[in-house]
Structures are given as structure tokens and as C-alpha cells.
TIFI-647871 format. One record per atom (N, C-alpha, C): residue number from 1; residue in three letters; atom name; x, z, y. Coordinates in Angstrom, 2 decimals. Example, Ala and Ser with C-alpha at 12.3 -4.5 7.8 and 13.67 -1.06 7.14 Angstrom:
% TIFI-647871
 seq type atom       x       z       y
   1  ALA    N   13.19    7.80   -5.69
   1  ALA   CA   12.30    7.80   -4.50
   1  ALA    C   13.20    7.80   -3.30
   2  SER    N   12.85    7.08   -2.25
   2  SER   CA   13.67    7.14   -1.06
   2  SER    C   12.90    7.87    0.03
% end
This chain:
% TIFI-647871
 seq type atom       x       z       y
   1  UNK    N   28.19   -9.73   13.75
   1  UNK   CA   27.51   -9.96   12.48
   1  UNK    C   26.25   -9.09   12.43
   2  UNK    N   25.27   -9.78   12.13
   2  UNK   CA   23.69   -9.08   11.85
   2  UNK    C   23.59   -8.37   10.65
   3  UNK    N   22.81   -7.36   10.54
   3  UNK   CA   22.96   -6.75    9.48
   3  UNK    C   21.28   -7.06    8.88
   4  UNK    N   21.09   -7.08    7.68
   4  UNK   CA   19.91   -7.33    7.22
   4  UNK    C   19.38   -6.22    6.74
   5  UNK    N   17.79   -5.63    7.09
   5  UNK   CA   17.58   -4.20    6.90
   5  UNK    C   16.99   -4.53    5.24
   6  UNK    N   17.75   -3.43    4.46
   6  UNK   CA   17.01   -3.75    3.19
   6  UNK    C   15.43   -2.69    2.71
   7  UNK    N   15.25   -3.08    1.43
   7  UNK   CA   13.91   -2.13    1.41
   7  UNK    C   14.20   -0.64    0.93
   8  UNK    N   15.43   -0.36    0.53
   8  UNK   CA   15.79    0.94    0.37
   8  UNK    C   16.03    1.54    2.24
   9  UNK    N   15.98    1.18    2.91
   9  UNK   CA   16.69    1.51    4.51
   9  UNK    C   15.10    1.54    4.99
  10  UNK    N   14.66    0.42    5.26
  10  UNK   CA   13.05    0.52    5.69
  10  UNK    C   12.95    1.83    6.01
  11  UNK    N   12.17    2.99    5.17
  11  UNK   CA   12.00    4.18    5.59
  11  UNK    C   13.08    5.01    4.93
  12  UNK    N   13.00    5.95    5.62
  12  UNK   CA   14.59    6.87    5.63
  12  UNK    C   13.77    8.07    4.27
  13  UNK    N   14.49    8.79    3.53
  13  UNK   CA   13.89    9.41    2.79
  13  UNK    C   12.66   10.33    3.49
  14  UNK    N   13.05   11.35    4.70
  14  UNK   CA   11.79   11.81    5.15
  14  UNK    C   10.29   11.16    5.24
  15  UNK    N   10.73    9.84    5.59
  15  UNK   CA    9.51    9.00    6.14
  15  UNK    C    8.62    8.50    4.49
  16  UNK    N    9.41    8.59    3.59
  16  UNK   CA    8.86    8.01    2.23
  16  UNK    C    8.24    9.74    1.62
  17  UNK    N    8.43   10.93    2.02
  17  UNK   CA    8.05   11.52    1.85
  17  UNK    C    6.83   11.84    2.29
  18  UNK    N    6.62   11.17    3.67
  18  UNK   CA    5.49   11.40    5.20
  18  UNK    C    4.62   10.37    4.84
  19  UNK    N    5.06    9.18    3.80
  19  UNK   CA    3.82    8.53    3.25
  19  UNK    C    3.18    8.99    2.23
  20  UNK    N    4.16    9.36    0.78
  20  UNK   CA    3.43    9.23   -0.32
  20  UNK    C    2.66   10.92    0.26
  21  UNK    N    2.81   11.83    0.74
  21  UNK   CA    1.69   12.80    1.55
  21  UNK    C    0.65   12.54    2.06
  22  UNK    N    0.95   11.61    2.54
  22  UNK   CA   -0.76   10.73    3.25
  22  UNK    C   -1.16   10.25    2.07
  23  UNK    N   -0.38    9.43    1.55
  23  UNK   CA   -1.73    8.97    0.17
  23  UNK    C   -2.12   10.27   -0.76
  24  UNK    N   -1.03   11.13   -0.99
  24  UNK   CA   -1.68   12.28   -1.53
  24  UNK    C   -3.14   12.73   -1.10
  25  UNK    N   -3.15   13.16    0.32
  25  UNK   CA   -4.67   13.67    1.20
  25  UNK    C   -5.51   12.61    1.01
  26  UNK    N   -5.54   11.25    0.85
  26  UNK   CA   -6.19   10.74    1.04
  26  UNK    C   -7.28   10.56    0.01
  27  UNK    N   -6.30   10.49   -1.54
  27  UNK   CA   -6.42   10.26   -2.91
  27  UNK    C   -7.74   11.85   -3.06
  28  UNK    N   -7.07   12.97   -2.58
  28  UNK   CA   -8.26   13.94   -2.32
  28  UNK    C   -9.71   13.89   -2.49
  29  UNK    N  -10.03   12.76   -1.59
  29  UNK   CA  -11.55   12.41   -1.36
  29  UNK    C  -11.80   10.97   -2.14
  30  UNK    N  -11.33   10.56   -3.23
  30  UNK   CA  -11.22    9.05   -3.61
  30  UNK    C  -10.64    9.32   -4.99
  31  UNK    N  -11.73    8.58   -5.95
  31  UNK   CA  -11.15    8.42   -7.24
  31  UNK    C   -9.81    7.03   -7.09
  32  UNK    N  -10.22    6.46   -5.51
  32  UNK   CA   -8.95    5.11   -5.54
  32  UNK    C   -7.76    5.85   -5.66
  33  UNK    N   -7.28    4.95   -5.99
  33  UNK   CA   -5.45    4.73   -5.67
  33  UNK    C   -5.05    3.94   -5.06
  34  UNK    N   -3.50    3.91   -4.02
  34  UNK   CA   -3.07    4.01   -3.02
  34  UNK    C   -1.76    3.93   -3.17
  35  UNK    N   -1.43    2.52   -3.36
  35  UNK   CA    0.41    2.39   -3.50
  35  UNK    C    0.97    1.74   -2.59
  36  UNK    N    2.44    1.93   -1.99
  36  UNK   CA    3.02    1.39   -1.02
  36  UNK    C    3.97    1.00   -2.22
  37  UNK    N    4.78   -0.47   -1.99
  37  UNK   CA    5.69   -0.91   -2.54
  37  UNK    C    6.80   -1.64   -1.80
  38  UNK    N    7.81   -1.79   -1.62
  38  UNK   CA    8.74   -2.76   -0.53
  38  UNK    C    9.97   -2.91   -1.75
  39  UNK    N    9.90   -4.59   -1.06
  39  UNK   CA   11.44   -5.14   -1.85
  39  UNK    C   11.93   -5.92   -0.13
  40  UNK    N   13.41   -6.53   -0.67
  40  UNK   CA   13.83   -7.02    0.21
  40  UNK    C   13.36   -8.14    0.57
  41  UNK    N   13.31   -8.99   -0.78
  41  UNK   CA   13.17  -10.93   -0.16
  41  UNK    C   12.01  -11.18   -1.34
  42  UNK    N   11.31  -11.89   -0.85
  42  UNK   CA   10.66  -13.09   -2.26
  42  UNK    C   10.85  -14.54   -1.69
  43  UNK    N   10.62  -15.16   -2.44
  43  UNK   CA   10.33  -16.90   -2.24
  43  UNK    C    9.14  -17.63   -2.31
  44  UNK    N    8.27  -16.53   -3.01
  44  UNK   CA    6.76  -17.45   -3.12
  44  UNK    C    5.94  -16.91   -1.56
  45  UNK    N    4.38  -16.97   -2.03
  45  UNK   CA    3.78  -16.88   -0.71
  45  UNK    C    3.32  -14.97   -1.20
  46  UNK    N    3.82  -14.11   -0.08
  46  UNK   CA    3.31  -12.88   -0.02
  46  UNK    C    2.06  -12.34   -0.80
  47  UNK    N    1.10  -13.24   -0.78
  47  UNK   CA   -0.16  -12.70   -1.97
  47  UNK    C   -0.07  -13.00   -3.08
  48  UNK    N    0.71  -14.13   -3.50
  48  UNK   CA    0.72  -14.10   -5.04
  48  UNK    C    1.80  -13.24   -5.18
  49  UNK    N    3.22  -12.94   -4.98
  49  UNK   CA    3.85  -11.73   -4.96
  49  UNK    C    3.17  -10.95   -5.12
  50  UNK    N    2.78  -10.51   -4.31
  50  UNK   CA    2.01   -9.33   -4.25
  50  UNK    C    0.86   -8.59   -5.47
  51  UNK    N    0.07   -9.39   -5.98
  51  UNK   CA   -0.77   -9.57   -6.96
  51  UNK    C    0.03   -9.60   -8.07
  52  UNK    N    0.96  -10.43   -8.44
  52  UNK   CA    2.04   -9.73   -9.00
  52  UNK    C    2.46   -8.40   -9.44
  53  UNK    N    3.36   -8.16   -8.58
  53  UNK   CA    3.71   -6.42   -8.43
  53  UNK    C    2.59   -5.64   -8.58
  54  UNK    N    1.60   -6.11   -7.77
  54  UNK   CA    0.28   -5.07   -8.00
  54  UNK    C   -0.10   -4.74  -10.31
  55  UNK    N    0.08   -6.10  -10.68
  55  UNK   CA   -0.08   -6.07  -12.12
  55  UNK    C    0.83   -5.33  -12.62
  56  UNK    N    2.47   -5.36  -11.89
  56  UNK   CA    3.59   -4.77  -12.92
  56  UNK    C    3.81   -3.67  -12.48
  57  UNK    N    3.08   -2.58  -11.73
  57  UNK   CA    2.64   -1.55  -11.02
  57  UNK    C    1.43   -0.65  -12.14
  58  UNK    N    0.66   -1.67  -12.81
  58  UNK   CA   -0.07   -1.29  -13.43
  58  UNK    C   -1.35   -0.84  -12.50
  59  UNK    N   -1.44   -1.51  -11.65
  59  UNK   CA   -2.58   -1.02  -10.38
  59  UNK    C   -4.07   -1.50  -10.99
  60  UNK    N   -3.98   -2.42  -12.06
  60  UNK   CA   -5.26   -3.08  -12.58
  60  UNK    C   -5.76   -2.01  -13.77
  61  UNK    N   -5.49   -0.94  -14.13
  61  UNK   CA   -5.58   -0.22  -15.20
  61  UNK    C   -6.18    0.95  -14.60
  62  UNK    N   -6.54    1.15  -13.55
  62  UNK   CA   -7.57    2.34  -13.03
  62  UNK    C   -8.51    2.30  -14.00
  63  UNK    N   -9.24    3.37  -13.88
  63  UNK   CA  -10.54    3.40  -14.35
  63  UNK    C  -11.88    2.62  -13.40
  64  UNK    N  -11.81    3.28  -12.26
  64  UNK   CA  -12.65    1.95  -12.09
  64  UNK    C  -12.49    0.77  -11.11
  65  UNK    N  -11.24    0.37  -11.30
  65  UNK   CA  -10.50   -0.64  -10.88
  65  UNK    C  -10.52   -0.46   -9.54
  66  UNK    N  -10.01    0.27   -8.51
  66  UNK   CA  -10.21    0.72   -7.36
  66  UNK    C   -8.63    0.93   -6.68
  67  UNK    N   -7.55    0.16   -7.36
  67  UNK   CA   -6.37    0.52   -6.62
  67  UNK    C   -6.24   -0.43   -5.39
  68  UNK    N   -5.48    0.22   -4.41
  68  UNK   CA   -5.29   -0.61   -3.21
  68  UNK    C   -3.83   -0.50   -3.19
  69  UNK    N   -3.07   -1.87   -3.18
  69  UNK   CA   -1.49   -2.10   -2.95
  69  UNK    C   -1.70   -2.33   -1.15
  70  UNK    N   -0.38   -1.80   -1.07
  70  UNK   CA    0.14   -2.40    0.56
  70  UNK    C    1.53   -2.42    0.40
  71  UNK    N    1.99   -3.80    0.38
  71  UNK   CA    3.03   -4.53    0.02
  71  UNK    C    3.88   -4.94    1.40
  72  UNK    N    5.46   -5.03    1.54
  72  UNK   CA    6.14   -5.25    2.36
  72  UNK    C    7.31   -5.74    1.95
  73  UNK    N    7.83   -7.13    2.28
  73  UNK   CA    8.58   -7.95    1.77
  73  UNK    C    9.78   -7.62    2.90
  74  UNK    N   10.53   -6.73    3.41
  74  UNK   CA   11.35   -6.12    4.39
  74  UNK    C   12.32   -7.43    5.02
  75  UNK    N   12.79   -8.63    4.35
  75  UNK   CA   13.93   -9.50    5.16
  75  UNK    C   12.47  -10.21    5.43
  76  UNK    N   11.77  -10.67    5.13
  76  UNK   CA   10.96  -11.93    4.65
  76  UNK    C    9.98  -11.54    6.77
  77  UNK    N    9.82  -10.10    6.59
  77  UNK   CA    9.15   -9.58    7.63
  77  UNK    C    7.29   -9.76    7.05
  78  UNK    N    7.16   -9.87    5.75
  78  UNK   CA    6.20  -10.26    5.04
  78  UNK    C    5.34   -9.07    4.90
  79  UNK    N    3.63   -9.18    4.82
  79  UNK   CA    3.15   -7.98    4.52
  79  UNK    C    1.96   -8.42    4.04
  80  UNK    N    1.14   -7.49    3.08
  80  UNK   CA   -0.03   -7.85    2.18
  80  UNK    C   -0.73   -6.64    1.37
  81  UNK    N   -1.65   -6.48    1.80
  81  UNK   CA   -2.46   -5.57    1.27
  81  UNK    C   -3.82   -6.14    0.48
  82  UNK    N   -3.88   -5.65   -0.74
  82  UNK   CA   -4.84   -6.20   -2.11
  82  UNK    C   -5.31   -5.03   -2.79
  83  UNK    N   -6.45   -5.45   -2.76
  83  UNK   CA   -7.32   -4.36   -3.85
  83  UNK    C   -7.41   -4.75   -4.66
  84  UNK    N   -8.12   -4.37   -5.88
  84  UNK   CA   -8.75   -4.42   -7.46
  84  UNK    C   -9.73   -4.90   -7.48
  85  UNK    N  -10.66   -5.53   -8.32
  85  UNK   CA  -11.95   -6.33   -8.03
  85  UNK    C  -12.90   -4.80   -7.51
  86  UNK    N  -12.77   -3.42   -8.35
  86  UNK   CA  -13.51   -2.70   -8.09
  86  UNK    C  -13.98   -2.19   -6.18
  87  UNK    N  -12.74   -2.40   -5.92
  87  UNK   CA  -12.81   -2.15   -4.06
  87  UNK    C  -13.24   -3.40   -3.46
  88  UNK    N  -12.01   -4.56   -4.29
  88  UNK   CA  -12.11   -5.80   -3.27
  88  UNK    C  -13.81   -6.28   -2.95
  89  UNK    N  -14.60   -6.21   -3.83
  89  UNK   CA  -15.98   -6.58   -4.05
  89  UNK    C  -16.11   -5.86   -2.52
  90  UNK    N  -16.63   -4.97   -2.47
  90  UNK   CA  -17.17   -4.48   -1.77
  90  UNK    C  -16.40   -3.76   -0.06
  91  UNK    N  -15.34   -4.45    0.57
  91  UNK   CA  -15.15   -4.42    1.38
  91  UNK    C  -15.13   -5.59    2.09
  92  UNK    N  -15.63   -5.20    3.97
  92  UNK   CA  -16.46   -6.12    4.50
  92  UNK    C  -14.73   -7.35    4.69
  93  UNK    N  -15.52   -9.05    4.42
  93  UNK   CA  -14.66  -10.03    4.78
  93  UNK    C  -13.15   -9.37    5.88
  94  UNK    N  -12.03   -9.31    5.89
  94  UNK   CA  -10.96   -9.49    7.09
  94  UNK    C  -10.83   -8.18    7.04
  95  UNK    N  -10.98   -6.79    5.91
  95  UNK   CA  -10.57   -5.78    6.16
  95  UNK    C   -9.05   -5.81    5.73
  96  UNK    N   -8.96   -6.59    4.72
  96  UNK   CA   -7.48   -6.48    4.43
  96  UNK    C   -6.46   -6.46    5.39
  97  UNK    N   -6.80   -7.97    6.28
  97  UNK   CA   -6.35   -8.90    7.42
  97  UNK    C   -6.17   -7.18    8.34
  98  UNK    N   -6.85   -6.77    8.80
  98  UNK   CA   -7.13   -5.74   10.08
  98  UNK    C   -6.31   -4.56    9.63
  99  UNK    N   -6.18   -4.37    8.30
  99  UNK   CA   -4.90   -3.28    7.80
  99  UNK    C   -3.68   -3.54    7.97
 100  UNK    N   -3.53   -5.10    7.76
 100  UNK   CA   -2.85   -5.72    7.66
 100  UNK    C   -2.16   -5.56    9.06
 101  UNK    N   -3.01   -6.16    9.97
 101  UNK   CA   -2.53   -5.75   11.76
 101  UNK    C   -2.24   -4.63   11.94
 102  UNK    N   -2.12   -3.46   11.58
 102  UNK   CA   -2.12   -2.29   12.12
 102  UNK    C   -0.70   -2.16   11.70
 103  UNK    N   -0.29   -2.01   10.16
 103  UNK   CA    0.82   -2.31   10.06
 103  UNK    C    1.63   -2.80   10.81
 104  UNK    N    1.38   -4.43   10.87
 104  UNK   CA    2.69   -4.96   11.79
 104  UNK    C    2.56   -4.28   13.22
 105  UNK    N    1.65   -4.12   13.96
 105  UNK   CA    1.64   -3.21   15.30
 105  UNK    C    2.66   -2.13   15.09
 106  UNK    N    2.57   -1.11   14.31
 106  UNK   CA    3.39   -0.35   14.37
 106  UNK    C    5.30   -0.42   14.00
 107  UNK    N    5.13   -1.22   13.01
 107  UNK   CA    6.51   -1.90   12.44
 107  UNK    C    7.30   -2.47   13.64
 108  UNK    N    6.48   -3.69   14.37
 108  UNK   CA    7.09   -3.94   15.43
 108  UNK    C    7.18   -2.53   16.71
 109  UNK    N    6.62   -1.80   16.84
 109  UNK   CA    6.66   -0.84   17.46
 109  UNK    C    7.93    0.51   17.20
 110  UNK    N    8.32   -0.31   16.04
 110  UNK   CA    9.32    0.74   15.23
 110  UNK    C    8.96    2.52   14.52
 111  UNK    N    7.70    2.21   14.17
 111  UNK   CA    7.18    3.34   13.88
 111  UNK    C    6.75    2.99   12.25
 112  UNK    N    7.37    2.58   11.39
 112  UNK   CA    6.99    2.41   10.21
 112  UNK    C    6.36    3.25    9.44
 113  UNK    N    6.84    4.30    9.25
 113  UNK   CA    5.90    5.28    8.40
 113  UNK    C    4.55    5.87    9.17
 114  UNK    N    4.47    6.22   10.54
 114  UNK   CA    3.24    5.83   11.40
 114  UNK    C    2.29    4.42   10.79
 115  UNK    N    2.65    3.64   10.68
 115  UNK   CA    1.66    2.32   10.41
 115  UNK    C    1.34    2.48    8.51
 116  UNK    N    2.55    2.80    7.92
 116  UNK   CA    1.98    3.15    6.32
 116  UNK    C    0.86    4.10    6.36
 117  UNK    N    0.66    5.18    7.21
 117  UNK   CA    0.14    6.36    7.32
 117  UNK    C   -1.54    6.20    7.91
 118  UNK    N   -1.44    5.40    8.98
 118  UNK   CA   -2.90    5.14    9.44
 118  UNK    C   -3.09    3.84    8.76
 119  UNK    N   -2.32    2.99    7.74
 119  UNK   CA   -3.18    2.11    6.77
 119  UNK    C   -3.45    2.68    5.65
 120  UNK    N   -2.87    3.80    5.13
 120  UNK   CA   -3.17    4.79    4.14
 120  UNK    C   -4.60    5.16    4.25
 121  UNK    N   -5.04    5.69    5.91
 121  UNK   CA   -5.87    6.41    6.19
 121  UNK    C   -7.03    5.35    6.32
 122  UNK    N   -6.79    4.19    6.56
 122  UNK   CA   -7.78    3.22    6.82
 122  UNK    C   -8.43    2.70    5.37
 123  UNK    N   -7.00    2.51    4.73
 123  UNK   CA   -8.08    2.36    3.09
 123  UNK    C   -8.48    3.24    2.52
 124  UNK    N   -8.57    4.48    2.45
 124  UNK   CA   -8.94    5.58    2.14
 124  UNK    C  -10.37    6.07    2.30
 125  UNK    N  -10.53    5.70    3.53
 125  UNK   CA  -11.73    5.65    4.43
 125  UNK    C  -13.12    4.91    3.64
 126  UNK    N  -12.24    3.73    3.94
 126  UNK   CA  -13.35    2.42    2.46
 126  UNK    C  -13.23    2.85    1.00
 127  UNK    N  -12.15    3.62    0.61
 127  UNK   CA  -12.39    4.14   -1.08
 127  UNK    C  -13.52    5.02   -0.64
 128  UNK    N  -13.40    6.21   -0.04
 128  UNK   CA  -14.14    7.34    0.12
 128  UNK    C  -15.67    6.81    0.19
 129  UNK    N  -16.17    6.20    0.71
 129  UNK   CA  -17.52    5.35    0.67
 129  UNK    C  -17.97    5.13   -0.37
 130  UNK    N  -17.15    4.52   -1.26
 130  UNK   CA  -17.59    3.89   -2.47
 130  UNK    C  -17.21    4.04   -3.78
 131  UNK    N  -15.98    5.28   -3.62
 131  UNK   CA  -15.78    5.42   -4.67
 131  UNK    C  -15.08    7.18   -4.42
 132  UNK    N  -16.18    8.01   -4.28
 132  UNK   CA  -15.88    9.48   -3.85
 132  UNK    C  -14.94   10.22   -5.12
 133  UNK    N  -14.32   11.25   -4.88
 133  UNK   CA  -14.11   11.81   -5.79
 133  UNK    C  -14.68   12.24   -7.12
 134  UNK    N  -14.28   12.09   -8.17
 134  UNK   CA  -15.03   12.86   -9.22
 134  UNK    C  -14.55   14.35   -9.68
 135  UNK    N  -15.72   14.81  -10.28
 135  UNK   CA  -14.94   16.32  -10.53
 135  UNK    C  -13.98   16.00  -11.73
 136  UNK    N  -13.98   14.83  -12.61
 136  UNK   CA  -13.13   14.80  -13.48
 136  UNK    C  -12.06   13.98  -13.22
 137  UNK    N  -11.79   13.56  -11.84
 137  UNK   CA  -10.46   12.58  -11.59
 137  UNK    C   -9.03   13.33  -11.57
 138  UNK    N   -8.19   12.11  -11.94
 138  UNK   CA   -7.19   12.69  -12.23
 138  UNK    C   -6.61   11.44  -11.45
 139  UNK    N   -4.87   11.88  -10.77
 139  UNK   CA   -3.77   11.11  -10.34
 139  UNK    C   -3.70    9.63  -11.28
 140  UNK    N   -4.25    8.69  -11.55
 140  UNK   CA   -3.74    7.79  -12.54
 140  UNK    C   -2.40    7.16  -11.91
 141  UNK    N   -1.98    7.13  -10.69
 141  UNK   CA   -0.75    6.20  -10.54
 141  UNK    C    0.40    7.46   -9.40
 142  UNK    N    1.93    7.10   -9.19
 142  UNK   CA    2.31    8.04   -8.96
 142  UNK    C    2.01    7.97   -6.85
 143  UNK    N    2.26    8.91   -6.37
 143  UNK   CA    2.04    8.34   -4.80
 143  UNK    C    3.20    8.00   -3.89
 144  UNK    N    4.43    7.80   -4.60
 144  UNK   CA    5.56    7.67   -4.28
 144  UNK    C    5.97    6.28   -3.78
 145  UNK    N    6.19    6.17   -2.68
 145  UNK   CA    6.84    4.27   -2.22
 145  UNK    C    7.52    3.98   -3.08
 146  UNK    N    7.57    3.01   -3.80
 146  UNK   CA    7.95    2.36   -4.68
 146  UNK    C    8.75    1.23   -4.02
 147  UNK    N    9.84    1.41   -4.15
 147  UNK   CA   10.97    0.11   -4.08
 147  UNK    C   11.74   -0.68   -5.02
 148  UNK    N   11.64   -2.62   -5.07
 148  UNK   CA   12.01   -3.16   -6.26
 148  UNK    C   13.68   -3.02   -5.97
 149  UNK    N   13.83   -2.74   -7.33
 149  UNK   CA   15.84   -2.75   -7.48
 149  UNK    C   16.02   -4.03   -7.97
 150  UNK    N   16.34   -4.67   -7.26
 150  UNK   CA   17.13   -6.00   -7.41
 150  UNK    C   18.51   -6.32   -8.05
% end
């Protein structure tokens, strides 16, 4: 009998610690925000999910609309990363797509929190460009992987 990995198992508590740390450093240099989220299953198509959760996340309520979700549907083997109009505008066509790859490279590689960590670092990279720190920013969202309880 197969066992089905759920989204609480995905990363082991250390490894959910070894992410929301990377988005911590990252958030550093970036008024963006930077959420990882994983459930087990959906039924629709991964981006409208996703866009979804990103709303009931409250990711659209930045100040200047600059949150970046990176979403993982764990049975589905599903993955999706979405910005806010404030980022999405201005990053070049297929960056999502190319975060997107790095992820599954590592996932299939069995290095999951490795691939959260250098897509952390990859959108971070594009906040930092365009949307630097301010001296008056503050944490608006928490940096903790977020998993749906079903």
C-alpha cells in the first residue's frame, strides 16, 4: 500500500523553519512579501487555486501590493507562484514559469526546503529592484509556511 505524502509531512518542522528564515533575510532588503503555502489536493486548475489562497492569505492588502505567493498542491504534485499587480507588472514575461522550475528541480531532487529557499531568494532578488526597503517598513504578513487544515 502507497502512502500519500500530505502537506503537513512535505517539510519536516526543521525545514519549515529553514524557509520562513530565508523569507525572513530576504524581506530585509524588500518592502515585498514572501509566502509559502501547501495543502494536500485541489480540483480546480493550480492558478486559480492559487489566486485564491493568495486573497484568503490576505496577500492583496500590502501596501504596495508587492506580495509574492509560492503555492504547492503536495498529492496533486501541483505548483504556482503569483504576485500582486504591484510586482506582477513589472517582472520580465516567464519569471514566474523559471521559479516555478527551480522548485520542481529540487522537489524532484528531494531537496524541498533547498528549492523553497533559492525560490525565496530568486523572488526577493526582483522585489529588491523594485521595491527596496523602506525606513518605515514593517512585517505586514507572517513568514511562516502556511499549511491548509482540511
Amino acid at each position: 500500500m502507497t502512502t500519500t505524502l500530505t502537506a503537513a509531512d512535505f517539510l519536516t518542522a526543521e525545514e519549515r523553519r529553514q524557509v520562513a528564515q530565508a523569507i525572513g533575510e530576504a524581506e530585509r532588503a524588500t518592502s515585498g512579501e514572501i509566502r509559502v503555502h501547501l495543502e494536500d489536493h485541489i480540483e480546480e486548475d493550480v492558478l486559480d487555486h492559487a489566486a485564491f489562497i493568495f486573497e484568503e492569505l490576505g496577500m492583496h492588502r500590502t501596501r504596495d501590493r508587492n506580495g509574492v505567493l509560492i503555492y504547492v498542491s503536495v498529492a496533486d504534485r501541483k505548483v504556482a507562484v503569483i504576485g500582486d499587480k504591484g510586482i506582477n507588472e513589472l517582472v520580465p514575461a516567464g519569471f514566474w514559469n523559471d521559479v516555478v522550475a527551480v522548485l520542481k528541480l529540487h522537489f524532484v531532487a528531494g531537496r524541498r526546503a533547498d528549492g523553497f529557499c533559492e525560490a525565496v531568494h530568486l523572488v526577493a532578488a526582483k522585489l529588491r529592484e523594485r521595491f527596496p526597503r523602506r525606513a518605515d517598513d514593517t512585517n505586514e504578513l507572517t513568514n511562516e509556511v502556511s499549511i491548509a487544515r482540511r
